[in-house]
N, C-alpha and C positions, 0 to 999 in steps of 0.2 A: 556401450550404447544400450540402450531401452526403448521399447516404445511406450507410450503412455499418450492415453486421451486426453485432447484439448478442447483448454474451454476460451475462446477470444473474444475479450471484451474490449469496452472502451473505458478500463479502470487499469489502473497498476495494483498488484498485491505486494509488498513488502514482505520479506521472511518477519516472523512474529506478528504482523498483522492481521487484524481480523474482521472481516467485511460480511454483510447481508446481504444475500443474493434470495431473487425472486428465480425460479425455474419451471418456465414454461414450454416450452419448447417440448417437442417429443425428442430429436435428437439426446438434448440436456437430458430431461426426465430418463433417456435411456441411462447415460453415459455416468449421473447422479446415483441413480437407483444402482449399477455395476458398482461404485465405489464404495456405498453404505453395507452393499451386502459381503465384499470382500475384501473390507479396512483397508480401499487403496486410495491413491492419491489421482488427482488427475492435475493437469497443468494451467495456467492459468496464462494467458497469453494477453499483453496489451497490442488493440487491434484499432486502427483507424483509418483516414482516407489512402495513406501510402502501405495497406498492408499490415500481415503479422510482424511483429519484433524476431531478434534470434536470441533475446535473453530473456525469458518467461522463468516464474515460480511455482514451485510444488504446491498443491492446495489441498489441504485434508479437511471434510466435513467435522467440525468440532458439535455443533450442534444442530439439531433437526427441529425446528421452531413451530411449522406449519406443514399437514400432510393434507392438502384437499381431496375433492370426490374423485376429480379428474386426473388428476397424478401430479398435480402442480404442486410446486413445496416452497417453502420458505426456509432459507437453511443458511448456518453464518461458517464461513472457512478462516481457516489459519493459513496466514504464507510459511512455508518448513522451507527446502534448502531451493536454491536458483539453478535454471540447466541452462542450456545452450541449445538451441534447439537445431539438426541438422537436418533436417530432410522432412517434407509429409508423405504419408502416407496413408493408403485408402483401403476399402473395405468393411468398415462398419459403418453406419449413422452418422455418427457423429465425427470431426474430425481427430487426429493420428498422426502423430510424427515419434520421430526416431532421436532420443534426446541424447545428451552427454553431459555430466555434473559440471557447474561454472563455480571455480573456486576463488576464495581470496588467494594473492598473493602476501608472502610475509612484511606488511607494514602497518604496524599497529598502530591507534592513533596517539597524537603528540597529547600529555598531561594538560598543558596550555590550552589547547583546541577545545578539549573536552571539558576544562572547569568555563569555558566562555560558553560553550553548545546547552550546557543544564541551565547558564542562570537566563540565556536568552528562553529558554524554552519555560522556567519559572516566570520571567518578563510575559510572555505570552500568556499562561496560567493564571497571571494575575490581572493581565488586562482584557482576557473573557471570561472570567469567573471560572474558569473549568476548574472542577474537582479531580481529572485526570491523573494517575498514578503516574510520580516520576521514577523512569527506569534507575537500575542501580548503575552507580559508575562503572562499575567494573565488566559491564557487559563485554562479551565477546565481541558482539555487531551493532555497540551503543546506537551506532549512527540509524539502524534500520529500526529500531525501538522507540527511538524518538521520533522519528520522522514519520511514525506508524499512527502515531498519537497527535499528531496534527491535518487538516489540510492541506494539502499540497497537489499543484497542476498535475495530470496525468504524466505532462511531459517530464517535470524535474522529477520524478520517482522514479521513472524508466532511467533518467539517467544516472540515479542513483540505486538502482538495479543492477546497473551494466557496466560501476564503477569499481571493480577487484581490491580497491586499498582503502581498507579502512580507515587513514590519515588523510586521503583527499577526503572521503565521505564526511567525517565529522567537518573538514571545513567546510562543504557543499552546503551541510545540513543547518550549520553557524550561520551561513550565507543568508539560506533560505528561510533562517529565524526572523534574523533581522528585516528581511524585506515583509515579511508576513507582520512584525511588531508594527514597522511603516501605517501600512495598510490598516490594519486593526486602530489606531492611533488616527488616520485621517478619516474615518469611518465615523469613531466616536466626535470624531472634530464637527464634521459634517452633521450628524444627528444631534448636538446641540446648537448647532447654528441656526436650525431647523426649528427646533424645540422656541425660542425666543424669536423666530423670525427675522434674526441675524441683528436683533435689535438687544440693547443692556434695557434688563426689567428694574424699573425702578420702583414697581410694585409696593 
């Protein structure tokens, strides 16, 4: 067990992911300014109407973007390893709890899962133009790599947060391609329907 300061948002961090946070807050600016000055980590916690989670991510400041007059920063984090979080605890600022490391269990994902998770995640790539670097196959935590590089609901990240088998995760993450290709796909549909006023131009 550890304790380590929390930061509760209404985002999910991913291990490998990398987000932009604005920090305003005096509590933050404290808890921010502590971790820069002493290369630590603090926790990242998804936070909404029903409460903190009990499976939050490590977050280390990777870079320091914006430093204003008043102590406000612009700063982008890395998600590193997932805890468990057992207990808060009080005393400084900002909020503290008492964590414990959340591990995989040994189930690696299936070869099949994963040649279906890259091309859907290619499919995606190529029907928003993103330029987005595709992860290598052979990643450790493919699932958390891919799914880092996409949009996805605060909800399904948390549950792929809090999923230990890398075998269910890549199928989750397969899942969560194809309903996102959907979407992406009825979107473009719609905006040309749009575009011609749902009429054939015989222009």
């Amino acid at each position: 067990m550890s304790e380590i300061g929390l930061f509760p948002l209404g985002i999910v961090l991913l291990p490998t992911e990398q987000v932009p946070l604005h920090i305003f807050e005096e509590r933050y600016k404290e808890l921010i300014a502590e971790c820069l000055a002493d290369e630590q980590e603090f926790g990242l916690v998804y936070a909404d109407a029903q409460g903190l989670r009990e499976i939050g991510t490590r977050a280390a400041v990777v870079d320091v973007l914006a430093r204003l007059e008043d102590g406000r920063m612009n700063i982008v984090v890395e998600g590193r390893e997932r805890f468990r979080l057992l207990e808060l605890t009080s005393g400084r600022t900002f909020q503290t709890g008492e964590i414990e490391p959340y591990l995989d269990t040994d189930d690696p994902a299936d070869p099949e899962a994963v040649e279906k998770a890259l091309a859907l995640f290619n499919k995606l790539k190529e029907l928003t133009g993103s330029e987005v670097e595709v992860p290598d196959a052979g990643a450790a935590q493919l699932s958390y790599e891919l799914a880092a590089r996409v949009e996805l609901a605060p909800e399904s990240k948390q549950a792929l947060l809090q999923e230990s088998s890398e075998r269910l995760r890549v199928e989750q993450v397969g899942e969560l391609f194809v309903e996102a290709a959907q979407t992406v796909e009825r979107q473009r549909r719609a905006a040309e329907r749009a575009a011609t006023n749902g009429k054939v131009d015989l222009g």
